[in-house]
C-alpha positions in Angstrom: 49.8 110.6 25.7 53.2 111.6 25.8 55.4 113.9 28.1 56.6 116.9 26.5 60.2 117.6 27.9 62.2 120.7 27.8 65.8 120.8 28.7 67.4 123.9 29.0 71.1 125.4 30.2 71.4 128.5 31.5 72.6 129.8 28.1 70.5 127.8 25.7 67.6 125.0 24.9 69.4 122.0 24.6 66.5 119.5 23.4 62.6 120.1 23.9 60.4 117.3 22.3 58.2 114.0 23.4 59.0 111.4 25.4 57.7 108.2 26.8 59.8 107.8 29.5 62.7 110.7 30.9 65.4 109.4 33.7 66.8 112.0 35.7 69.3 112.0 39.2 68.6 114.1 41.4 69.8 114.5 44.8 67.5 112.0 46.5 68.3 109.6 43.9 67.5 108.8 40.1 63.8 109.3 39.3 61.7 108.3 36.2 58.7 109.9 34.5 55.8 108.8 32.5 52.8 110.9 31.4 50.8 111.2 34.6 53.2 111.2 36.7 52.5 113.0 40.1 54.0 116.4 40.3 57.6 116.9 41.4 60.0 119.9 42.2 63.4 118.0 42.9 67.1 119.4 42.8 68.9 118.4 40.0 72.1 116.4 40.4 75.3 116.3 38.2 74.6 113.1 36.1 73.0 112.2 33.0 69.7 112.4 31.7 67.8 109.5 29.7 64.9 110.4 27.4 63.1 107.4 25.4 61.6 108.7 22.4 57.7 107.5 21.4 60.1 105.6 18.6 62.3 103.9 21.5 65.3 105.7 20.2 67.1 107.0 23.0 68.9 110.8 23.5 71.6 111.0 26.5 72.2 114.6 28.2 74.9 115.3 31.0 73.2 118.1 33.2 73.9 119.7 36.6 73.6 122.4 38.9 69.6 123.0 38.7 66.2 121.6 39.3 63.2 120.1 37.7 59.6 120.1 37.9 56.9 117.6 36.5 53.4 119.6 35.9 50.3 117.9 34.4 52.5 116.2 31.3 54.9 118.9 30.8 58.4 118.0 32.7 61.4 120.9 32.7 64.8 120.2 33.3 66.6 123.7 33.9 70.3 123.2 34.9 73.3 125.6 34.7 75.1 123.4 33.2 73.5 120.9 30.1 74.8 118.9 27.0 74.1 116.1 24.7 75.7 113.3 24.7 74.1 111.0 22.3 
């Protein structure tokens, strides 16, 4: 079962979908997450984001100045400031 992932700017959604795997940084340190992952509440830090697709293609996001949270298989990404890169 994948991880449905929402990332969101403070103006905008900037890519919701599935994922296998998501890479974040936060301000501990970068993080991964897979479906049934434990849950998390972390600080988000200025840095990209990595999110494998079920299809292995990759999408690249530059986000800072929030948090995230991992629940059941739903991760969120909220940060004031979010982009794609790739």
């Amino acid at each position: 079962m994948p991880l449905k992932v929402s990332l969101v700017s403070a103006d905008a959604e900037v890519w919701t979908g599935e994922a296998t795997l998501v890479v974040a940084k936060t301000v501990e340190g970068e993080i991964g997450f897979m479906a049934g992952h434990e849950p998390v509440l972390a600080i988000l830090a200025e840095g990209q984001v990595r999110i494998t697709q079920a299809d292995g293609s990759k999408i690249l996001a530059n986000a800072q100045d929030g948090f995230l949270s991992m629940e059941g298989d739903d991760l969120t990404i909220v940060a004031g400031n979010a982009a794609l890169i790739a």
